[in-house]
C-alpha positions in Angstrom: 123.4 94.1 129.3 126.7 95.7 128.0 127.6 92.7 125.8 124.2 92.8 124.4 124.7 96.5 123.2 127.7 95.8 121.7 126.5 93.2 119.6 125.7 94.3 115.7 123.4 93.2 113.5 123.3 93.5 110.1 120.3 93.3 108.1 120.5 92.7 104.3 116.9 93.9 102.9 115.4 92.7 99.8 112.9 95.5 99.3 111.3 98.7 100.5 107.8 97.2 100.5 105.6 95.7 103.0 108.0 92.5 103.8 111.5 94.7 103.8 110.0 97.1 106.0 107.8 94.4 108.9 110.8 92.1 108.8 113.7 94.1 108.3 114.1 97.6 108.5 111.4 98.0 111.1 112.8 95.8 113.9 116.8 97.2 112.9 114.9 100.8 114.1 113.6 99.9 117.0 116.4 97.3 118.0 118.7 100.2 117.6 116.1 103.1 119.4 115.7 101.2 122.5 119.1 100.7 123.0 119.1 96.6 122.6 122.1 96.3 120.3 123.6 98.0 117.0 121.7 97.6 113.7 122.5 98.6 110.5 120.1 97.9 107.6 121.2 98.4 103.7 119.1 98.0 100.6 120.4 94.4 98.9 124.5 95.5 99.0 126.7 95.3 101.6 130.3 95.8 101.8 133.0 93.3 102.8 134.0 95.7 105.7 130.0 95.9 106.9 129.6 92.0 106.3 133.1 91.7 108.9 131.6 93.8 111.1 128.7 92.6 111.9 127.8 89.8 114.9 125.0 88.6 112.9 123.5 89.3 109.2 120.0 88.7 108.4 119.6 88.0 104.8 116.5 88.4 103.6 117.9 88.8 99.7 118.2 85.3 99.4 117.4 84.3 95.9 119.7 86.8 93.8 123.1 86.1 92.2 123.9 89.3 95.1 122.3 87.6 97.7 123.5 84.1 97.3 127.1 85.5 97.1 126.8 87.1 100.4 125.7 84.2 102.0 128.8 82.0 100.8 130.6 84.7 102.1 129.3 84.8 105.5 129.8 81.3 105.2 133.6 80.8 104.0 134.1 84.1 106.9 132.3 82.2 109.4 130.2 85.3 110.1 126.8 83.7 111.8 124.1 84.3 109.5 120.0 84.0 109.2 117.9 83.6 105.9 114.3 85.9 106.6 111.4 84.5 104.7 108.1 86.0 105.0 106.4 83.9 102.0 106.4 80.3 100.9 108.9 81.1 97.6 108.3 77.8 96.0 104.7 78.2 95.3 104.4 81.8 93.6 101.8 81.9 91.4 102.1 83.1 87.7 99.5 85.5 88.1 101.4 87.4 90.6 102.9 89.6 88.9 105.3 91.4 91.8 107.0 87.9 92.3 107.0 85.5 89.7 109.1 87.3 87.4 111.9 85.9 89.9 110.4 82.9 91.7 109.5 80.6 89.0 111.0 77.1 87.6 113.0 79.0 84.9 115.2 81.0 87.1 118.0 79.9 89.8 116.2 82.4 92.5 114.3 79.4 94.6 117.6 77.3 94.1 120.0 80.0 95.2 117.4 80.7 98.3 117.4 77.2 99.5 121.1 77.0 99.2 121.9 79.6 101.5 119.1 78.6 103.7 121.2 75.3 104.2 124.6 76.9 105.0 122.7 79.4 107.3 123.1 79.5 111.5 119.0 79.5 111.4 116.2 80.5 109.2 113.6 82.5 110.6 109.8 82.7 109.3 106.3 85.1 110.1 104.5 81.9 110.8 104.3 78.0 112.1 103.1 77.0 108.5 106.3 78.3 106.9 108.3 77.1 109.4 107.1 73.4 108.6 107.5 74.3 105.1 111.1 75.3 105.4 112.1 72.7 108.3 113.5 70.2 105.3 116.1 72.8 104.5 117.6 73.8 107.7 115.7 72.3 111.0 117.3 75.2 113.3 114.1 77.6 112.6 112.8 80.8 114.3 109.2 82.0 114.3 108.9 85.9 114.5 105.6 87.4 114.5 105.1 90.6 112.3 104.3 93.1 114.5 102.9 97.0 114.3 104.5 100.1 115.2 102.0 102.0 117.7 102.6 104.9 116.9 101.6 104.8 112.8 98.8 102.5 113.6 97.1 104.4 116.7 95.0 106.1 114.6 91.2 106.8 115.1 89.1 106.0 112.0 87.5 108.8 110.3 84.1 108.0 109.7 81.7 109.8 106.9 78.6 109.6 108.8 77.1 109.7 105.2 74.5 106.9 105.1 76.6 104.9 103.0 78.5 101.7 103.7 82.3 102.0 102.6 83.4 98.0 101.8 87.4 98.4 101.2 90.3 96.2 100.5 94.3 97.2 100.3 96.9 95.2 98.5 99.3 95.4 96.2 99.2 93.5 92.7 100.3 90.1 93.8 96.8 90.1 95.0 95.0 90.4 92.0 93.7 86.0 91.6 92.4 87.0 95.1 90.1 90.2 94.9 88.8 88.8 91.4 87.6 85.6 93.7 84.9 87.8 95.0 84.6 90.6 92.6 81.2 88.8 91.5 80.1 89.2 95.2 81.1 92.6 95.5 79.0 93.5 92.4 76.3 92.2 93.8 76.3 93.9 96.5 77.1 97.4 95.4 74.4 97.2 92.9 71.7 96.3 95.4 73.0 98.7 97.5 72.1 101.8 94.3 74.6 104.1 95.1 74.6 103.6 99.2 77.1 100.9 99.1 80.7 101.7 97.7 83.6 99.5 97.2 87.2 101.2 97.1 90.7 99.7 96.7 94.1 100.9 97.6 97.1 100.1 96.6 96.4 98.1 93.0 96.8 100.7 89.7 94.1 101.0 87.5 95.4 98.7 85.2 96.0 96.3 87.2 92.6 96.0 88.5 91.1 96.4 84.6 90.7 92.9 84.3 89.1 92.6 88.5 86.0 93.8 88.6 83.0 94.1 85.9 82.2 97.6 87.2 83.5 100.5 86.9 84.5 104.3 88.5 82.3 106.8 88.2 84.4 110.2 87.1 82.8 112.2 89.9 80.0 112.9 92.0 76.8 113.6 90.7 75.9 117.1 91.5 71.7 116.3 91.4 71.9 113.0 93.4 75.4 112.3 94.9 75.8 108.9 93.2 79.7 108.0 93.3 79.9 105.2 91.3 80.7 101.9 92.2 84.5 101.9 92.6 86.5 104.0 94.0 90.1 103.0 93.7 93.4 104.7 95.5 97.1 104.7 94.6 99.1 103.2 97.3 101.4 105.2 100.0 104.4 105.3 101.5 104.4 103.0 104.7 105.2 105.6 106.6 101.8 107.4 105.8 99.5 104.6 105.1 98.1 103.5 108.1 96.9 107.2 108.7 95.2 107.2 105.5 93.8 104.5 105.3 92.6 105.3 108.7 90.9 108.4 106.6 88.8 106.3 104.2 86.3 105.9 106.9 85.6 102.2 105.6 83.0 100.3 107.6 84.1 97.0 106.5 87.3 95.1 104.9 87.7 91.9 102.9 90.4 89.9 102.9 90.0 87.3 100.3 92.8 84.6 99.6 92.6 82.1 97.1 93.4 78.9 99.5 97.4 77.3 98.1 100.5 76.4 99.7 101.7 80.3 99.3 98.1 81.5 100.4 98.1 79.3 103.6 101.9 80.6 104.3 101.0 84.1 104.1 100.9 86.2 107.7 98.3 87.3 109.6 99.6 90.9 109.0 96.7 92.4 107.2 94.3 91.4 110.5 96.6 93.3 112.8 96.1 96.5 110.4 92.5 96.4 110.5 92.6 95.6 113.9 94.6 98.9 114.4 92.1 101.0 112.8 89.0 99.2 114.1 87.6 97.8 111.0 86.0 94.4 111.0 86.5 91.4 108.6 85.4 89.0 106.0 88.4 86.9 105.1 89.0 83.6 103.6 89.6 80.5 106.3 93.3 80.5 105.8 95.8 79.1 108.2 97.0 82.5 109.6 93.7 83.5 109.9 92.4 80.8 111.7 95.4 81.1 113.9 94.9 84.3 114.6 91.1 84.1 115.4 91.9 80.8 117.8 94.4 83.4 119.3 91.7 85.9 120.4 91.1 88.1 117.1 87.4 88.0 115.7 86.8 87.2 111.9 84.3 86.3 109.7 85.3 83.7 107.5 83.6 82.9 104.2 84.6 80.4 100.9 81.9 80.1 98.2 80.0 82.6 96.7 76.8 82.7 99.2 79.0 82.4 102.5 81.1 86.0 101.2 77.5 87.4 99.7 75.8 86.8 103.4 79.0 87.8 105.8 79.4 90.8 103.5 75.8 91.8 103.9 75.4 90.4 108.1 77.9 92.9 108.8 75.7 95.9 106.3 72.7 94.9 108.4 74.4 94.9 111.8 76.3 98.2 113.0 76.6 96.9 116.1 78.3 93.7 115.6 80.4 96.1 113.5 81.5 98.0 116.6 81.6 94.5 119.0 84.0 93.1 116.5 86.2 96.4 116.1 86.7 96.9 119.7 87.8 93.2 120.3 90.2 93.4 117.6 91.5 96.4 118.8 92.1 94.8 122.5 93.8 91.7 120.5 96.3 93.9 118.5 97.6 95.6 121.3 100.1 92.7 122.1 101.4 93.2 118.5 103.4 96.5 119.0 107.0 96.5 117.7 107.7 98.3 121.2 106.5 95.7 123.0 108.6 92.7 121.5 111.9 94.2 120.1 113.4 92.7 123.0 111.9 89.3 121.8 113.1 89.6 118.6 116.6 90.3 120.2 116.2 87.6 122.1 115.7 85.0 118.7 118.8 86.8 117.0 120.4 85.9 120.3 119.4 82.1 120.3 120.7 81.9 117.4 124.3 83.4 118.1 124.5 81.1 120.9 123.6 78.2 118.9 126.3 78.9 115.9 126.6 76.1 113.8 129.2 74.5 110.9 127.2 73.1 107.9 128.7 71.1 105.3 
């Protein structure tokens, strides 16, 4: 155990969002807090002297000039390195507009990414469908989960006790192809509902979701009748705080629509294990991770066209307690998923992969 403290890892992260923080700088904390090994996590730079130092880097900047320079570094140093991908990067559609400005045919980023994903030690992926994705470029490939830290997601869900249903949905804008696939249904819905259904998003700005949904907010409550409107919409939060408020909402039910592609089939299962957290039940779309994650013991209702979403949406309206039976399955099912539970395990990989140190021509 004394030669595994000593050994330091050092994790290149490409971003502060949702896929810096689940695959990088959250397992570098709790790697380091539990006494595993040494981690050190930076923001895209890194010096020579840190590169040197370190055991092992994980490079999850992969597709910038930065990025690919470091990795022909590690490379020409012989400093054992990983490439971390948490989406299928070849398959970014132009109408996500947090990625595609990079990942797209006229830039280098997808080239400079699979280049240093074939001089790497190993790559390692969230899920089995990007690891066969990624198996032609380097067949020395790691799967590792994305898990939850208990103690942001152990929250209790606030709920209104208002009479009204709360439908919500959380995402940021590389989302927006996917809520507009069911915006119709939503509609719908709310407007049957006359002012006892509401449908709120978080994360999305207002312009962004300008061209979603063919409602709109209501500025207020009405003081005679207590009508809301149809759409509420929230700014997103820092991770640290957004499990806890979204916890707060006191939605009854989520949906999870994703339109079903190469990158939508690649995607996680992360968003489940949130509402799982919270106790909120699902209607998804029947993507791989999903599926995957329902044959591994979570509870989902799936939907595709516009009557499956329009009935699984409203089964779940009608029927509290299947509400409650599919919240407190979820909730049993996410509980393997803490951080503190497998940062051991994710040693464990990085350690495969140290013993398995390769030359790549």
């Amino acid at each position: 155990m004394n030669n595994m403290k000593q050994i330091k890892i050092l994790y290149i992260v490409r971003d502060s969002g949702g896929c810096g923080f689940y695959r990088c700088i959250q397992p570098a904390t709790f790697i380091k807090r539990m006494g595993i090994a040494e981690t050190e996590h930076v923001l895209q730079q890194a010096t020579e002297e840190q590169l040197l130092s370190a055991d092992l880097v994980v490079l999850q900047d992969t597709g910038s000039i930065n990025g690919s320079n470091i990795a022909q570094f590690c490379f020409n140093n012989k400093i054992p390195f990983v490439c971390e991908f948490d989406d299928f990067i070849q398959h970014v559609s132009p109408h996500n507009l947090a990625g595609y400005g990079a990942w797209n045919p006229s830039t280098l980023f997808v080239y400079r990414a699979m280049e240093s994903a074939k001089k790497a030690n190993a790559i390692i992926v969230s899920t089995p469908q990007l690891a066969r994705e990624y198996f032609p470029y380097n067949n020395n490939i790691f799967i590792m989960p994305n898990y939850l830290d208990k103690e942001l997601w152990e929250n209790p869900i606030v709920k209104k006790n208002d009479g009204k249903i709360r439908i919500g949905w959380m995402g940021g804008n590389a989302h927006a192809d996917d809520l507009k696939m069911i915006s119709k249904v939503l509609h719908k819905i709310v407007k049957e509902g006359k002012g006892n259904i509401l449908f709120e998003t978080m994360g999305m700005t207002k312009h962004e979701l300008e061209n979603v949904f063919p409602f709109e907010e209501f500025p207020g409550t009405c003081p005679k009748c207590g009508y809301e409107g149809e759409l509420h919409h929230f700014p997103g939060e820092n991770l640290k705080e957004y499990s806890m408020v979204v916890a707060s909402k006191g939605w009854d039910i989520v949906v999870a629509p994703v339109i079903e592609n190469s990158f939508g089939n690649a995607k996680s299962d992360i968003k489940i294990k949130e509402y799982s957290a919270i106790q909120i039940p699902m209607v998804a779309s029947p993507i791989v991770p999903y599926r995957d994650a329902e044959k591994d013991g979570a509870k989902i209702r799936f939907a595709t066209t516009f009557g499956e979403w329009y009935n699984e949406i409203k089964y779940l309206i009608n029927h509290p307690e299947e509400r409650d039976k599919i919240a407190r399955n979820n909730k049993d099912w996410v509980d393997k998923y803490w951080i503190q539970d497998n940062a051991q395990k994710i040693f464990e990989i990085y350690s495969q992969i140290l013993g398995k140190g390769r030359n790549v021509s």
